[in-house]
N, C-alpha and C positions, 0 to 999 in steps of 0.2 A: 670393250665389245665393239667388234666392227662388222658391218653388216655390207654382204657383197647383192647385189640387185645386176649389175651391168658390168660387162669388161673394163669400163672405164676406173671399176671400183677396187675391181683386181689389179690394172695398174699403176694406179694411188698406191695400194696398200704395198707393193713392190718396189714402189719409189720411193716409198717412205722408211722402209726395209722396219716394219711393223712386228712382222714375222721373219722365221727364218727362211734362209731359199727355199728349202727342202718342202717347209711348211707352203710358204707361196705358192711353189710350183704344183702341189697336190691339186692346191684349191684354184689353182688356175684349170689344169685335168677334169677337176670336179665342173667348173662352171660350162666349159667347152663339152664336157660330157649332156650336161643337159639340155643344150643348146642341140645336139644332137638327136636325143632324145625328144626333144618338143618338136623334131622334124621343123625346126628354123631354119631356113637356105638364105639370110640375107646376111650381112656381114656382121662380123662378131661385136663389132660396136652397137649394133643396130637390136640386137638381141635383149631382155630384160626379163627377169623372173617377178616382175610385179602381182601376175596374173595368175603365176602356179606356186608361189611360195620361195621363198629366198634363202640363202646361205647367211651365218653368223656365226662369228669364227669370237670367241669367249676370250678374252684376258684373263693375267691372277689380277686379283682386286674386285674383279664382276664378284656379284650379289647372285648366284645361281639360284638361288630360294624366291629370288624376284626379281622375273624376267618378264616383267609387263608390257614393255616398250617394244620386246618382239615376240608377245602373243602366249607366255607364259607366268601368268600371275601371280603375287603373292598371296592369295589366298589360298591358290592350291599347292602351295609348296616352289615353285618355280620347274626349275628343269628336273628336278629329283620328284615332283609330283606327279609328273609327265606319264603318258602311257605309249612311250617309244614304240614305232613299227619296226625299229630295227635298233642296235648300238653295233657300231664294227670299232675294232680295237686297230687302227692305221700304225704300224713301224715302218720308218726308213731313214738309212743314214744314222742310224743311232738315235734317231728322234721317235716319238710314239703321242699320239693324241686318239681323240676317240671321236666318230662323225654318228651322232644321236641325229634319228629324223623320223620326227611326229608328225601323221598325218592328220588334218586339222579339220578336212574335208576329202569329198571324194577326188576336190581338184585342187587340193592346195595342200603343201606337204614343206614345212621349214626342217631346213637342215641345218645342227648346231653342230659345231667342231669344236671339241675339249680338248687344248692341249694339256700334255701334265703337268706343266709348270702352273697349269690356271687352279690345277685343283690340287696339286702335292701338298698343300697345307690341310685340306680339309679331308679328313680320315672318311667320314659320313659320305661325301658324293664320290671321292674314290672307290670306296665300297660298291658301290652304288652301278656303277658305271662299270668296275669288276666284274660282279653279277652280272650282269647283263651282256657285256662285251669282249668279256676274256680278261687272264687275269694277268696283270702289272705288279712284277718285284718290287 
């Protein structure tokens, strides 16, 4: 599990080539886009979602049933217990993941990124993430 807060974090995770291009370059889109969005005008380094909710971008091996550490706990199921404002089902390049984003507060909103390799093993959260985001062959 890797969690984006800052450009600095997007380009770590580019440099470490964690994800794939395709994937990176979304989530780079994604962070620039909200940085927009919060009407920030100082430099993209200088930007931080500490304050409105952050991006987390999911590995296979994460524990999706227990996702405490960014704000979805094992009590209530994890990210499948969740009551998503939205799931969009992302395709490009022949890649597909899914951007689940739970509003927490009226000022704070995490965004998770499902790629399918994080969840092709578990029949349950694909389902899951189906429903809700369109459906995956």
């Amino acid at each position: 599990m890797k969690t984006i807060k800052t450009m600095q974090d997007v380009r770590l995770i580019r440099t470490a080539q964690v994800f794939s291009d395709t994937l990176t370059s979304y989530l780079e889109e994604e962070f620039l886009g909200l940085k927009e969005a919060f009407d920030f005008d100082g430099l993209d380094e200088a930007f931080t979602l500490d304050m409105y909710g952050y991006m987390v971008v999911l590995e296979k091996g994460d524990n999706l049933r227990d996702m405490s550490v960014v704000g979805l706990d094992r009590e209530t199921d994890g990210l499948i217990g969740s009551f998503p404002e939205f799931v969009d089902m992302v395709e490009r390049q022949g890649e597909c993941w899914f951007k689940v984003v739970c509003v927490l507060t009226n000022e704070y909103a995490m965004a998770y990124y499902v790629p399918m390799e994080a969840v092709a093993d578990d029949k349950e959260v694909l389902n899951w993430l189906n429903w809700l985001g369109g459906k995956v062959e």
